[in-house]
Steps between C-alpha positions, in 0.01 A plus 500: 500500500219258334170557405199264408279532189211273370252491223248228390386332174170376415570194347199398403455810266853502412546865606675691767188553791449846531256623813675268761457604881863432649563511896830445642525393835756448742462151690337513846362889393119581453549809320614494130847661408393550192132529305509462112334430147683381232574733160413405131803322525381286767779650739517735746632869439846470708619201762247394726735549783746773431904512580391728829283224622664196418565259722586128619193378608174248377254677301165449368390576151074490473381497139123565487480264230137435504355870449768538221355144331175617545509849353708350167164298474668155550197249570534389862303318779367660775742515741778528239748217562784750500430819703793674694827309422733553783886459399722476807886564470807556644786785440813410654735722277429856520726608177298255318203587222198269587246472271170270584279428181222388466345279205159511557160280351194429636579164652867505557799714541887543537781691597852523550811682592586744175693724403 
């Protein structure tokens, strides 16, 4: 069986964003699977979405960028352009790791499929 693991980087400091808020959502669902903050390391102490709970679905990652940006003291407007960034994917292979990044700055960020 897969699992899925994230973690994010400020990349405007140039250092793994500790203090994140993670929820992990299942498409279509109003109630989180998951409900997370992000290590020193910027990632999350074990998968997101374990082994047990895996499966082929769309999901919803939702970074609370914006309380994270403001509590590292990064100057921002009032509302913050970024606030919660919402990352919606797919698993179709259940023996698969997933892993959703996120590269995060005040006024942009990206992700991808890692490893």
């Amino acid at each position: 069986m897969g699992f899925l693991t994230t973690h994010v980087l400020d990349t405007a400091s140039g250092v793994a964003a500790s203090g994140v808020r993670i929820e992990l959502y299942r498409c279509g669902e109003t109630i989180p699977l998951r409900d997370v903050t992000t290590n020193e390391d910027g990632r999350v102490d074990g998968p997101i979405l374990e082994k047990v709970d895996f499966s082929k679905g769309s999901y919803e990652l939702h970074f609370h960028a914006g309380d994270y940006l403001k509590s590292k003291g990064h100057d921002l407007p009032d509302p913050a352009f970024l606030d919660v960034i919402v990352i919606r994917f797919g698993i179709a292979e259940t023996d698969q790791h997933y892993h959703v990044p996120l590269l995060l700055s005040p006024y942009g960020y990206s992700t991808y499929r890692g490893s």
